[in-house]
BAFI-100862 format. One record per residue: residue number from 1; x, y, z of N, C-alpha, C, CB in turn; residue in three letters. Coordinates in steps of 0.02 Angstrom, whole numbers, plus 50000, padded with zeros to 5 digits. Each point is the difference from the previous one (the first is absolute). Glycine has a CB too. Layout:
N
     n   neast   nnorth     nup   caeast   canorth    caup   ceast   cnorth     cup   cbeast   cbnorth    cbup   res
   NUM       X        Y       Z        X         Y       Z       X        Y       Z        X         Y       Z   ala
...
# end
This chain:
220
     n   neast   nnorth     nup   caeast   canorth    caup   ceast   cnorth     cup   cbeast   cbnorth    cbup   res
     1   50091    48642   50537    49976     49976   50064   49925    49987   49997    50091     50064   50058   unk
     2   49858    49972   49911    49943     49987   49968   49986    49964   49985    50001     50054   49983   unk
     3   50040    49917   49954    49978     49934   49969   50031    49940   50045    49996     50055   49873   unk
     4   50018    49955   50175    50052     49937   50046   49925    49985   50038    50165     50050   50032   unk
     5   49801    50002   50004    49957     49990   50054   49949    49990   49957    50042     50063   50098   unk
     6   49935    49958   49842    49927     49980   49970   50008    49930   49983    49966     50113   49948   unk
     7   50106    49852   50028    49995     49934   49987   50026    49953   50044    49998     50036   49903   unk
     8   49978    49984   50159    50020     49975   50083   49935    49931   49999    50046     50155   50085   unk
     9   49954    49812   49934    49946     49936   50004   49963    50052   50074    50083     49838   49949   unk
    10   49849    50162   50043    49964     50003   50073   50020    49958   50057    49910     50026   49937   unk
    11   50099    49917   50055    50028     49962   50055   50072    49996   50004    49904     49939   49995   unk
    12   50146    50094   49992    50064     50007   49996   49997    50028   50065    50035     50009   49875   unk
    13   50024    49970   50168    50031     50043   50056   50012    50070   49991    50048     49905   50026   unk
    14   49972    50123   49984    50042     50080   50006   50057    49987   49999    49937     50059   50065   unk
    15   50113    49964   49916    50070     49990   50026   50016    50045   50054    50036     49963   49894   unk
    16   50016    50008   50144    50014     50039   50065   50052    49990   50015    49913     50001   50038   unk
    17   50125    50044   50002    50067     50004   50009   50029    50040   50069    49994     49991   49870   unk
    18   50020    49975   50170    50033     50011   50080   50062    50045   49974    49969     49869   50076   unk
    19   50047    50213   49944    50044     50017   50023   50021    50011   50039    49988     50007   49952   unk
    20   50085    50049   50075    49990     50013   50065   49966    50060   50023    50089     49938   50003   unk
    21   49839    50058   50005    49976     50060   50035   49942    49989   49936    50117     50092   50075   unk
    22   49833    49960   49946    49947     50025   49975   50003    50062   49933    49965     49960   50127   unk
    23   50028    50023   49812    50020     50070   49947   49970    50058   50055    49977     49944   49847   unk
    24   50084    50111   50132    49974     50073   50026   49944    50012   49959    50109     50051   50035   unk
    25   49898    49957   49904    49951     50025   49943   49994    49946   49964    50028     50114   49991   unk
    26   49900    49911   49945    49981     49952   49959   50063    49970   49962    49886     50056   49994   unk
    27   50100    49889   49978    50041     49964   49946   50001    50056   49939    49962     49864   50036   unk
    28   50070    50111   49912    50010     50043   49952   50017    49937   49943    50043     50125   50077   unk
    29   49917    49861   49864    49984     49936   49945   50047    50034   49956    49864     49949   50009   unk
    30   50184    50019   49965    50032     50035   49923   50013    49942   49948    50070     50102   50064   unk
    31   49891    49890   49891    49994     49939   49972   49986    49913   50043    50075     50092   49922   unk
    32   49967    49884   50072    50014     49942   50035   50034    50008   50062    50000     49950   49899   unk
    33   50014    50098   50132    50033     50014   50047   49952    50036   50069    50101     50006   49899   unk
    34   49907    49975   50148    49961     50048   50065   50049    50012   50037    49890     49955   50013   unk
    35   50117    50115   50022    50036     50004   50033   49957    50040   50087    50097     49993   49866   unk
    36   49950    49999   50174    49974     50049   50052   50075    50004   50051    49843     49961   49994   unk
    37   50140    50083   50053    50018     50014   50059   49985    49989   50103    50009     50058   49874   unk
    38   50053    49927   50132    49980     50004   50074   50002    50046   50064    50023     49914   49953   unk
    39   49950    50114   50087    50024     50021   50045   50078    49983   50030    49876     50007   50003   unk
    40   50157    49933   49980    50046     49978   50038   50066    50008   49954    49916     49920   50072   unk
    41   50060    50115   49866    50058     50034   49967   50016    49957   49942    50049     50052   50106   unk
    42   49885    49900   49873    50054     49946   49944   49946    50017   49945    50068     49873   50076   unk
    43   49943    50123   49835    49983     49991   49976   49987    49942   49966    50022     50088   50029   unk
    44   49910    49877   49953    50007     49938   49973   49959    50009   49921    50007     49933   50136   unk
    45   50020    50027   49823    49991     49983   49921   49967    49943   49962    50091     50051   50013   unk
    46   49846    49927   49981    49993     49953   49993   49988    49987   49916    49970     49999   50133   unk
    47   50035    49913   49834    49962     49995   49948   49960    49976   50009    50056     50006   49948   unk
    48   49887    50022   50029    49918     49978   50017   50008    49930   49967    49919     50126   49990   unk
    49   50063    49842   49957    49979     49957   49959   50041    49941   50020    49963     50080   49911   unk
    50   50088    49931   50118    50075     49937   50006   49959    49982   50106    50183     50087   49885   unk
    51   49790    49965   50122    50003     50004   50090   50080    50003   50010    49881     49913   50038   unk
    52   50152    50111   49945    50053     50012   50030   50051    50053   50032    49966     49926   49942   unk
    53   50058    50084   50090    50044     50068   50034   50047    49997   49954    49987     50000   50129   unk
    54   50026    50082   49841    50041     50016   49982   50066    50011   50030    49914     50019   49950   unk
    55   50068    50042   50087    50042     50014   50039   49982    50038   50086    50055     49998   49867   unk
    56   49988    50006   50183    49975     50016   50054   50067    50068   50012    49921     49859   50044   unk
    57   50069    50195   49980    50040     50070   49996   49991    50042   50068    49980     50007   49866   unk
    58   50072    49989   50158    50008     50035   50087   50007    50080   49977    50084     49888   50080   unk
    59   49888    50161   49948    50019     50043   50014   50033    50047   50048    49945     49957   49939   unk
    60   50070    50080   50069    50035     50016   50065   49972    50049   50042    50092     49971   49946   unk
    61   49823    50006   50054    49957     50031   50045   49946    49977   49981    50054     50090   50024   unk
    62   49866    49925   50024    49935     49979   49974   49992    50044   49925    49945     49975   50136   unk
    63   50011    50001   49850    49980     50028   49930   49910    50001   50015    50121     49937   49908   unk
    64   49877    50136   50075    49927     50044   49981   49970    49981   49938    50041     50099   50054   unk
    65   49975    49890   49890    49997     50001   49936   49992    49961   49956    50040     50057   50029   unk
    66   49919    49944   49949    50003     49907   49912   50083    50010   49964    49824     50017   49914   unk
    67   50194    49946   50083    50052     49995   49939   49972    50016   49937    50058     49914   50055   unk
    68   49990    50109   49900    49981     50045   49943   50046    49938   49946    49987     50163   50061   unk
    69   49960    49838   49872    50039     49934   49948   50013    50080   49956    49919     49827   49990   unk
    70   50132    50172   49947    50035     50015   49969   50044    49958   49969    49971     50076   50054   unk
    71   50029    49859   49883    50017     49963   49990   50073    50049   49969    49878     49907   50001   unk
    72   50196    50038   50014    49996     49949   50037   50022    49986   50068    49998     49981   49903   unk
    73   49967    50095   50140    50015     50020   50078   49920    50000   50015    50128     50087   50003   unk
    74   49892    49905   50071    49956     49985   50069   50024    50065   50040    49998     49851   50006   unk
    75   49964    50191   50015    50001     50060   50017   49987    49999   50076    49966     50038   49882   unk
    76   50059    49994   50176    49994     49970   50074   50004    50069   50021    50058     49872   50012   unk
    77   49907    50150   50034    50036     50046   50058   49972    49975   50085    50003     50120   49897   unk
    78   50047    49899   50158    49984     49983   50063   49999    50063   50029    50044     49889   50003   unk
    79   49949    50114   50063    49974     50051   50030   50068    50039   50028    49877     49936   50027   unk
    80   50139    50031   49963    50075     50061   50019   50013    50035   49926    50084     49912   50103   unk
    81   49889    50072   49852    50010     50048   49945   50044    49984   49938    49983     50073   50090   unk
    82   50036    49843   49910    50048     49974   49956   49966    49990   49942    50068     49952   50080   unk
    83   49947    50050   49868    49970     49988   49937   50035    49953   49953    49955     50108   50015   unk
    84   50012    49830   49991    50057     49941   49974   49952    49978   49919    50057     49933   50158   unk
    85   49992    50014   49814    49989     49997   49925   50015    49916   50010    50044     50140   49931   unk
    86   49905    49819   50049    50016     49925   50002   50008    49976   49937    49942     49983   50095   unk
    87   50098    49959   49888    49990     49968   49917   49938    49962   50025    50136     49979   49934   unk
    88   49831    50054   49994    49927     49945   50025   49993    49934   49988    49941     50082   49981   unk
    89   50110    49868   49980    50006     49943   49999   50026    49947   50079    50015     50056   49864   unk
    90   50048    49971   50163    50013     49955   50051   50012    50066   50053    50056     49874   49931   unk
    91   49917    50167   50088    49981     50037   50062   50064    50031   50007    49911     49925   50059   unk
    92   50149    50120   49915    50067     50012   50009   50002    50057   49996    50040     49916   49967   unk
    93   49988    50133   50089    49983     50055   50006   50074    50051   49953    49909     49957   50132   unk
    94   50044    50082   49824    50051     50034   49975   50027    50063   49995    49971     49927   49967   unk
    95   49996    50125   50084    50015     50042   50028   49964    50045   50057    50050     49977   49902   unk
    96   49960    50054   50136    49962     50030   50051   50004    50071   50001    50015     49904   50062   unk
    97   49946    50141   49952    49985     50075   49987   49988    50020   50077    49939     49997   49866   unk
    98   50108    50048   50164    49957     50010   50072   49976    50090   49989    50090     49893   50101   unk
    99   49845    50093   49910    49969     50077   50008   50012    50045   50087    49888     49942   49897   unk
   100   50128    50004   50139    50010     50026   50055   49939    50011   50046    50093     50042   49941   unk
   101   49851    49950   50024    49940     50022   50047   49955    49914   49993    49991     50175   49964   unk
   102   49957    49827   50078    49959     49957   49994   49947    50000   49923    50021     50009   50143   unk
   103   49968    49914   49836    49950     50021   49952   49943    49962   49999    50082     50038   49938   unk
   104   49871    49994   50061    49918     49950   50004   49959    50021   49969    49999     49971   50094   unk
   105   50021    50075   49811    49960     49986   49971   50012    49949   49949    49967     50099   50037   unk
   106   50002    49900   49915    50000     49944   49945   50089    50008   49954    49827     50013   49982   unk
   107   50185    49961   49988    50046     50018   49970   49982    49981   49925    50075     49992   50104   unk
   108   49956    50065   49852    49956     50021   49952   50051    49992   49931    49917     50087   50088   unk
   109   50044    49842   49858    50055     49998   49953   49941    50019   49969    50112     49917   50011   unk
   110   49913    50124   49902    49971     50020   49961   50043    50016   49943    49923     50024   50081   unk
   111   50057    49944   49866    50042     50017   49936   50068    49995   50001    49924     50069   49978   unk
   112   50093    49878   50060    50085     50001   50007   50026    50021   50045    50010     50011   49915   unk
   113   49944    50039   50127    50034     50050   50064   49993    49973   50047    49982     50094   49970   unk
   114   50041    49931   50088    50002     49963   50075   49973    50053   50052    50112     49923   49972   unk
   115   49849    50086   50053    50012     50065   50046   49990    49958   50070    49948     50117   49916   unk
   116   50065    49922   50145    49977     49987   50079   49983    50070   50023    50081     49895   50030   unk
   117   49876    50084   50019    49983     50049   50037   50023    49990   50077    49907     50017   49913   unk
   118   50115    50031   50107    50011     49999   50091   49928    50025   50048    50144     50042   49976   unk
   119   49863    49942   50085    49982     50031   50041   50007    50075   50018    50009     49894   50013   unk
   120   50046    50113   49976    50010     50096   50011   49994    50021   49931    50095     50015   50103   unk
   121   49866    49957   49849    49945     50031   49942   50077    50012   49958    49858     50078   50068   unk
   122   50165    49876   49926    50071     50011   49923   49998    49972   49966    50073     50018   50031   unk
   123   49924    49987   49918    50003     49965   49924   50050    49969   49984    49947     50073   49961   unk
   124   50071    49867   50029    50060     49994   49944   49970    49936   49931    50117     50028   50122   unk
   125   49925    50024   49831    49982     49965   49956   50124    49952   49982    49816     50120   49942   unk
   126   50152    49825   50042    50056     49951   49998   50027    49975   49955    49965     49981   50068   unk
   127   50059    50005   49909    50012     49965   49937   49992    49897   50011    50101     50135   49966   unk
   128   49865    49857   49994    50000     49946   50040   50031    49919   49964    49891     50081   50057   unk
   129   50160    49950   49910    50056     49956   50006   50054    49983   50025    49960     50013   49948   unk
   130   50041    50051   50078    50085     50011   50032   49988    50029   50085    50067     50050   49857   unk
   131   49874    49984   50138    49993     50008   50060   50012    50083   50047    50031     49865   49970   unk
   132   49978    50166   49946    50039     50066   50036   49934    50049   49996    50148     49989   49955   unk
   133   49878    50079   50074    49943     50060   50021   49992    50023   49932    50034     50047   50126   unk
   134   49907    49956   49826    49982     50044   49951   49980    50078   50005    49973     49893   49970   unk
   135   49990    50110   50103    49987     50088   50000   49958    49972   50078    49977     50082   49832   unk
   136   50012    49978   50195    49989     49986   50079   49940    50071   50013    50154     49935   50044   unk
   137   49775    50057   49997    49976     50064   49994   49965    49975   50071    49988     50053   49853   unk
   138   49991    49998   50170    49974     50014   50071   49933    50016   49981    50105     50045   50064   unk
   139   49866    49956   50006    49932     50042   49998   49921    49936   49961    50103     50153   49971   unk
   140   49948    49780   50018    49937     49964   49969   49990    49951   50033    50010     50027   49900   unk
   141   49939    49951   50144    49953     49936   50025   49987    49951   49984    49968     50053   50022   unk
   142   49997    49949   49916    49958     49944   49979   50028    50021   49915    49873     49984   50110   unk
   143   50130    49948   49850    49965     50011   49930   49950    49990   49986    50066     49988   49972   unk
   144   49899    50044   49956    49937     50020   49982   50000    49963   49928    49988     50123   50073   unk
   145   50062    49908   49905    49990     49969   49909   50064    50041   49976    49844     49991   49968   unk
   146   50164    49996   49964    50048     50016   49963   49973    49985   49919    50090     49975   50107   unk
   147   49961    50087   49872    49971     49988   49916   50073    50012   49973    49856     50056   49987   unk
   148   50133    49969   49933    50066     49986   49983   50070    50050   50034    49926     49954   49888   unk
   149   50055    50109   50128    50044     50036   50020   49986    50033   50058    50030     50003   49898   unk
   150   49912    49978   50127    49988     49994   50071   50001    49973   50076    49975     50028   49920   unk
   151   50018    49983   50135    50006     49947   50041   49940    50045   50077    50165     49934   49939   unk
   152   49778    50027   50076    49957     50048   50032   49995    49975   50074    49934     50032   49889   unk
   153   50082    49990   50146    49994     49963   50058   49969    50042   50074    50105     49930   49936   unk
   154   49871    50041   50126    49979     50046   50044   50058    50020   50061    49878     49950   49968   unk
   155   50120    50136   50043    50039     50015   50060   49963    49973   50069    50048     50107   49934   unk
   156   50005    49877   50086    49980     50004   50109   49939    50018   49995    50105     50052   50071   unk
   157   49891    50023   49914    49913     50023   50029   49955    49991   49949    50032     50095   50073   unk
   158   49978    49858   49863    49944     49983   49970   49993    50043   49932    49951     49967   50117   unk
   159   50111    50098   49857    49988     50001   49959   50016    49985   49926    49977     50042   50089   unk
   160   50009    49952   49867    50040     49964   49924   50054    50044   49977    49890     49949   49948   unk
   161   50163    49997   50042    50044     50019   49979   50042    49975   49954    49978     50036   50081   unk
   162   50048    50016   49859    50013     49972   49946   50074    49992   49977    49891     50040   49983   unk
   163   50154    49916   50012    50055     50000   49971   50012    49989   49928    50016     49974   50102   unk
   164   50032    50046   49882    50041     49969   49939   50021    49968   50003    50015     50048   49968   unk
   165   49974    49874   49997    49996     49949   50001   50092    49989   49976    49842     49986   49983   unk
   166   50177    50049   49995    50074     49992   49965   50050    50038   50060    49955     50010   49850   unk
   167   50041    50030   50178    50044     50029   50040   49984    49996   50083    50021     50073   49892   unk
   168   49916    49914   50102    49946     50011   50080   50008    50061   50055    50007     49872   50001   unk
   169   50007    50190   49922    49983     50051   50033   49929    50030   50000    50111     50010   49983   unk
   170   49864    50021   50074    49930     50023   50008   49961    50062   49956    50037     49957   50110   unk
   171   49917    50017   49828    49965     50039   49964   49943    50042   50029    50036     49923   49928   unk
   172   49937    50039   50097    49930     50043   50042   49982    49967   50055    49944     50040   49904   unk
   173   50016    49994   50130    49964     49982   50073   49937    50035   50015    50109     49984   50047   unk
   174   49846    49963   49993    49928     50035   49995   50005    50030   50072    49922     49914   49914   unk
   175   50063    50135   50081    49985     50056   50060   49956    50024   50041    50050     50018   49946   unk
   176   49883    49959   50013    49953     50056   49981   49963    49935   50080    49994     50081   49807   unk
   177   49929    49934   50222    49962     49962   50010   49981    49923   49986    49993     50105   50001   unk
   178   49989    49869   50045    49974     49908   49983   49934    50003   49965    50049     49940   50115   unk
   179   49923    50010   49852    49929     50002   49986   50001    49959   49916    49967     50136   50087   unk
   180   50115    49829   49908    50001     49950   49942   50012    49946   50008    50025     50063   49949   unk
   181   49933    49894   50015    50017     49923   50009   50070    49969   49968    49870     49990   49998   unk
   182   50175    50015   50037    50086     49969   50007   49987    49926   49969    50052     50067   50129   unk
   183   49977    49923   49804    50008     49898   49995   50031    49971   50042    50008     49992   49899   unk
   184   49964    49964   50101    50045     49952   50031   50066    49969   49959    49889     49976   50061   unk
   185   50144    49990   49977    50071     49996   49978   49990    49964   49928    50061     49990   50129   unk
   186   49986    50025   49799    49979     49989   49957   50057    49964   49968    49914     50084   50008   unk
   187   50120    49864   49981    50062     49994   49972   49985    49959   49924    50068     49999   50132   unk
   188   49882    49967   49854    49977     49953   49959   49986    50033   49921    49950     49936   50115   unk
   189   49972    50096   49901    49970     50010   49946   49966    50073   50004    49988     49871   49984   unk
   190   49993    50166   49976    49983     50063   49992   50040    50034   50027    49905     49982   49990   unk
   191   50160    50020   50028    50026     50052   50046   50000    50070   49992    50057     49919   50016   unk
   192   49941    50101   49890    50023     50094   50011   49929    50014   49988    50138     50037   49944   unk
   193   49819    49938   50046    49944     50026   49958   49952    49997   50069    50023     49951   49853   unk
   194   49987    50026   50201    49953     50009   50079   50040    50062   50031    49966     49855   50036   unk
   195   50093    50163   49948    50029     50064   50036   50002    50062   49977    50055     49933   50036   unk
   196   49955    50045   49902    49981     50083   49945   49932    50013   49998    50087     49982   49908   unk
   197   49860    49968   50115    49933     50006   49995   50003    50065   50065    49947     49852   49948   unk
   198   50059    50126   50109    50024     50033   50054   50023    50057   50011    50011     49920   50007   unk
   199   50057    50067   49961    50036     50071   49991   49988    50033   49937    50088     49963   50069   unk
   200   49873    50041   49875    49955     50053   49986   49918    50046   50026    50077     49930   49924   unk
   201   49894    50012   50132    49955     50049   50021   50032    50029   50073    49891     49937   49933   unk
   202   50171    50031   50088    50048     50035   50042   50009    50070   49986    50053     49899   50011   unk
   203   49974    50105   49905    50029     50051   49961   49937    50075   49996    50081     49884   49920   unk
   204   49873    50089   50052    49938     50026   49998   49966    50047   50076    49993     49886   49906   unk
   205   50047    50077   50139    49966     50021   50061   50073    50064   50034    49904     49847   50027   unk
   206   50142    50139   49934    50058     50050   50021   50011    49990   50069    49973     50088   49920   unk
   207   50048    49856   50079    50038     49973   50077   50042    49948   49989    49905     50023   50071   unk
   208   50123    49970   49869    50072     49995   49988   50071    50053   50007    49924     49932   49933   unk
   209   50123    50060   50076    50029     50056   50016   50082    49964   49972    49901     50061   50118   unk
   210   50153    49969   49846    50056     49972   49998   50037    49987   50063    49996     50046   49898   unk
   211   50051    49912   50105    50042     49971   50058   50073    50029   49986    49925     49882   50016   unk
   212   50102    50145   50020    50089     50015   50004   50020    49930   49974    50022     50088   50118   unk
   213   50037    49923   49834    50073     49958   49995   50005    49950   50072    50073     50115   49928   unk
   214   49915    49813   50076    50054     49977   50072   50054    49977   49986    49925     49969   50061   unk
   215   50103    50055   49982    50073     49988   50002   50043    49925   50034    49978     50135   50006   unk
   216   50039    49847   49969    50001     49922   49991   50071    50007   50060    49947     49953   49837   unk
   217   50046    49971   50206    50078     50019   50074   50062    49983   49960    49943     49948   50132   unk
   218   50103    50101   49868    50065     49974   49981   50023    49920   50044    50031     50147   49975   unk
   219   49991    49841   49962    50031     49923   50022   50079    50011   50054    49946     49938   49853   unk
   220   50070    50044   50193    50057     49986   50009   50055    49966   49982    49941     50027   50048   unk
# end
């Protein structure tokens, strides 16, 4: 996308494109591709270089959230809590995940994985070909970062919390007093080496503390 806009002519137009409604959130560039979201529940796909629409994708509610790329899926959630999977070539939806709760944070691919976050602070991590529940944990807000066998994220009241990235049961939790600078959300680059920075002068300060076993809801 870099090299598209540095070798843009100064007097070149912009390209622009009428949907229905105003993006909720920023666009999101993935190669030749931009994508965004609407308040009015649709996702749209574009190819930059052609100016052309890929594809246009209803959901079955407004949407909070950027769409998430994971080649060769388009990653969606709406506010009723559905978690859908698009082919990213002609917009075809190939499965839907309902968490049951509302979701308005980011949705978070990394290394192959899929996770969402809810509103009533639940985790799920997904599989994200098929669409099914990999492991399910409570008690987490926001994500933070992740490393290889980790997963760090913030509770409701702000404090870090650490899963196992393989089962997403809860390793530790900070307990202790505020007075550390928390990263910001990290999914890209440096991820374990800004949290272990952390959670060793965490360690140092003895306000780490182990977390109980959670106990995951029996399925019906």
């Amino acid at each position: 996308a870099y090299k598209m806009v540095r070798e843009r002519r100064v007097d070149e137009i912009p390209q622009r494109y009428s949907g229905s409604g105003s993006p909720s959130v920023a666009p999101i560039v993935v190669g030749n591709r931009a994508m965004w979201s609407t308040p009015q529940g649709y996702i749209y796909s574009r190819e930059i270089s052609k100016s052309m629409l890929q594809f246009r994708f209803r959901l079955d509610d407004h949407v909070d959230v950027a769409p998430a790329f994971m080649s060769p899926y388009v990653y969606a959630a709406s506010r009723s809590g559905r978690v859908y999977a698009i082919q990213e070539e002609r917009g075809l939806e190939l499965w839907q995940f309902p968490t049951e709760a509302p979701i308005a944070q980011p949705i978070i691919t990394i290394d192959g994985k899929l996770y969402v976050i809810t509103d009533k602070a639940e985790m799920f991590r997904i599989d994200p070909r098929v669409g099914t529940q990999v492991w399910y944990a409570t008690g987490i807000a926001q994500f933070l970062s992740m490393s290889a066998n980790r997963l760090y994220g913030l509770t409701p009241q702000g404090q870090i919390i650490v899963l196992d990235a393989e089962t997403g049961s809860r390793l530790a939790i900070v307990a202790g007093p505020g007075g550390y600078d928390v990263p910001t959300r990290n999914s890209e680059t440096d991820r374990e080496s800004c949290m272990e920075r952390l959670l060793f002068r965490m360690r140092a300060d003895h306000i780490v503390r182990r977390a109980a076993p959670q106990q995951r809801p029996q399925e019906l």
